[in-house]
Structure formats: structure tokens, C-alpha cells
C-alpha positions in Angstrom: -76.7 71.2 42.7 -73.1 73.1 42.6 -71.6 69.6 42.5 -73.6 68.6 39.2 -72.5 72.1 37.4 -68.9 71.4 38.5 -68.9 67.8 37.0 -70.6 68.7 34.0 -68.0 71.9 33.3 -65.5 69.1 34.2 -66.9 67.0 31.6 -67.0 69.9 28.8 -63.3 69.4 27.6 -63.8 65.8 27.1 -66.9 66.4 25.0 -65.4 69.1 23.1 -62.2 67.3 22.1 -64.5 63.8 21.0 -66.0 66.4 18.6 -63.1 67.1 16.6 -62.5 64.8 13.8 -59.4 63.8 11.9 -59.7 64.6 8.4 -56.7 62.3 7.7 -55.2 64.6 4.7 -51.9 65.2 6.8 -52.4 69.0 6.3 -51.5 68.2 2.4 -52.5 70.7 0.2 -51.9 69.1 -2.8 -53.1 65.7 -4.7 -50.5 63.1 -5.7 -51.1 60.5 -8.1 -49.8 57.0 -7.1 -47.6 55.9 -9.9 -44.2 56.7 -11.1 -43.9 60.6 -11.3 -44.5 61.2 -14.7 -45.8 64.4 -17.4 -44.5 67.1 -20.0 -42.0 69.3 -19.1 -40.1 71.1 -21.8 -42.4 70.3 -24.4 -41.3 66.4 -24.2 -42.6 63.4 -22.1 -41.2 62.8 -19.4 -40.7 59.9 -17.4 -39.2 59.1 -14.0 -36.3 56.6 -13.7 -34.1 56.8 -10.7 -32.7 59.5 -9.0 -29.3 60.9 -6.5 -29.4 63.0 -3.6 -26.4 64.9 -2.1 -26.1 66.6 1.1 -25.3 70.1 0.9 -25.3 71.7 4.1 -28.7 71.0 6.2 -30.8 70.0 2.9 -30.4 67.9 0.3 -30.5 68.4 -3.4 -32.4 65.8 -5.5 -32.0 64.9 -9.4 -34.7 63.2 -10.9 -33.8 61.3 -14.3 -36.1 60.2 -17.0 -36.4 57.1 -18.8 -34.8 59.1 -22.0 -31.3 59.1 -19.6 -28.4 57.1 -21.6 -27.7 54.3 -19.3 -26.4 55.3 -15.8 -24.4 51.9 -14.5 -23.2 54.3 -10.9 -25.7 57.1 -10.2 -23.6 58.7 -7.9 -20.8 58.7 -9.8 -22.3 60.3 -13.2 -22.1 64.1 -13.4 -25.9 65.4 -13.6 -25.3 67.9 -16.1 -23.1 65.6 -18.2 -26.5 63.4 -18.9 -28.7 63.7 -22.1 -32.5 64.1 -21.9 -33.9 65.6 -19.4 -33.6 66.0 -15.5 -35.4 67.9 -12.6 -33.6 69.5 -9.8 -34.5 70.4 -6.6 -33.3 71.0 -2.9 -35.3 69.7 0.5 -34.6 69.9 3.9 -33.2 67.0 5.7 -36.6 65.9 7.3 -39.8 64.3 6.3 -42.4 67.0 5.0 -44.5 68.8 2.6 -42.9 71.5 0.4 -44.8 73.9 -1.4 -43.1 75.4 -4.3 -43.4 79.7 -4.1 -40.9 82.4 -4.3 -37.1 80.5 -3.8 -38.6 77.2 -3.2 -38.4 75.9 -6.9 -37.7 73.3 -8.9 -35.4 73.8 -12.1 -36.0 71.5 -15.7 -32.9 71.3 -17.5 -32.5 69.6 -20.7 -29.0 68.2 -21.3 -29.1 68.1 -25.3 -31.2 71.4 -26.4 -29.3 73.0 -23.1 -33.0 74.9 -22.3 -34.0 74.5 -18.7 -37.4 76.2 -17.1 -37.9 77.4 -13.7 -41.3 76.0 -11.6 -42.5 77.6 -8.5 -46.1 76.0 -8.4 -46.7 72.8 -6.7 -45.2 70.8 -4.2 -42.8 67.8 -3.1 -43.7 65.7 -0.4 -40.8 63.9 1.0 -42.2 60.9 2.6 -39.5 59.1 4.3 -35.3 59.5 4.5 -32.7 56.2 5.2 -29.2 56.2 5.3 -29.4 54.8 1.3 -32.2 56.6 -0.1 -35.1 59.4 -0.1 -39.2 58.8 -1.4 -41.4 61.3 -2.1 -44.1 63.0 -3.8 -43.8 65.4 -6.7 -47.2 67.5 -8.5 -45.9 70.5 -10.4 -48.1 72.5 -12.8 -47.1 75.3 -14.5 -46.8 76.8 -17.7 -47.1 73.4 -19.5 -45.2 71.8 -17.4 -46.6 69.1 -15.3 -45.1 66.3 -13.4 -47.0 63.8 -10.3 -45.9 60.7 -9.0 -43.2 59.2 -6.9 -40.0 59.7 -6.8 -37.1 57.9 -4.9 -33.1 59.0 -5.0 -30.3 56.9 -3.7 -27.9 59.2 -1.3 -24.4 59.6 -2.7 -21.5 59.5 -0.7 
């Protein structure tokens, strides 16, 4: 009889871990829309176009460029603040993750012409995989009129 309670106490883990389930949301705590990122921020529509990252230290710092950009022939070699329309800036560490925006993590909205800019600190990034070339992500911000969700990618300059 001792040998049936010791196999079926060897047999608990098994059925315990066969219980858990994956919910398959990655631990994601926010909802990204599948299309170009896209909203309002600043009061104007907004539009994703292409984007540069740089390497500063151990993360990286993105610009996102809307469809409003005059035309940018060498990403990497246009100063982002030298651009008309409007841009969103943020930093990311160098690895594949979710960011939630709270507290320093934030993403800034600058407008180049009017010279206004906005500071967000609700939502998140998802950066979804990094090459030698180029970052892709995941953007959902949402706050104080502002709202931006999509995909994003940025080609790594030199």
C-alpha cells in the first residue's frame, strides 16, 4: 500500500504542472493595434514614417517621424530637431522587451515648427526584435489627448 501512496505523491508534480495553462499574452499589459503606429498628439494627426536609433550608452534612443516630415533622403544623417512636423522620442534598453511608460520612463512629442513638445508617461513600447540595421516595436500611448498605437521600426545610425 506505501508503494501506491509513494507513486501517486510521485505523480503529483506532473499533474500539477499539466494544469497550468499558457495564456500566450507574453505578460503584455497593454493592446497593440497592428498597423502603422498612428493617432493625435499635439492636437495634429499624426502619422508614422520611418525612424533612427542611436546608441547611447547601454540603451538606445528612438525618433519616430511622421508622414508630415519634409523629405529625409539619409535618416541618419538629418538632425532630429532640425525636421518640421512632428517627432516622438524615446529611449529603450538594448534588449527585446516590454516598457511601461511611469515616472522617468517617458516618451517626449516635440513639434519642430510651433516648437511645443508634451511629455507622456502612460502606455508602453514593446520592442520586438533588434539587428545590426534596424529596431521593431510596439507603441500605445494615451494621455491627455494624445494617443499613438502601431508599429514602429528605426534604422540604427552609425
Amino acid at each position: 500500500m506505501n508503494k501506491i501512496y509513494y507513486f501517486l505523491f510521485a505523480l503529483l508534480p506532473l499533474f500539477l504542472m499539466a494544469s497550468c495553462s499558457d495564456d500566450d499574452d507574453n505578460g503584455s499589459t497593454c493592446t497593440y493595434i497592428n498597423q502603422n503606429a498612428q493617432g493625435t498628439i499635439l492636437g495634429a494627426n499624426w502619422q508614422f514614417r520611418e525612424g533612427e536609433a542611436s546608441l547611447d550608452g547601454t540603451e538606445y534612443q528612438l525618433y519616430l517621424y511622421s508622414t508630415a516630415e519634409t523629405a529625409i533622403s539619409e535618416i541618419c544623417n538629418v538632425s532630429a530637431l532640425s525636421l518640421t512636423g512632428t517627432q516622438i522620442t524615446f529611449f529603450v534598453d538594448n534588449q527585446i522587451g516590454e516598457y511601461a511608460l511611469s515616472g522617468i520612463n517617458q516618451v517626449t512629442l516635440y513639434n519642430a515648427t510651433s516648437t511645443n513638445f508634451a511629455v507622456v508617461n502612460s502606455g508602453c513600447i514593446s520592442v520586438e526584435a533588434i539587428s545590426t540595421s534596424g529596431i521593431t516595436g510596439k507603441i500605445n500611448i494615451d494621455q491627455n489627448g494624445h494617443t499613438i498605437s502601431g508599429n514602429f521600426s528605426a534604422t540604427i545610425c552609425p
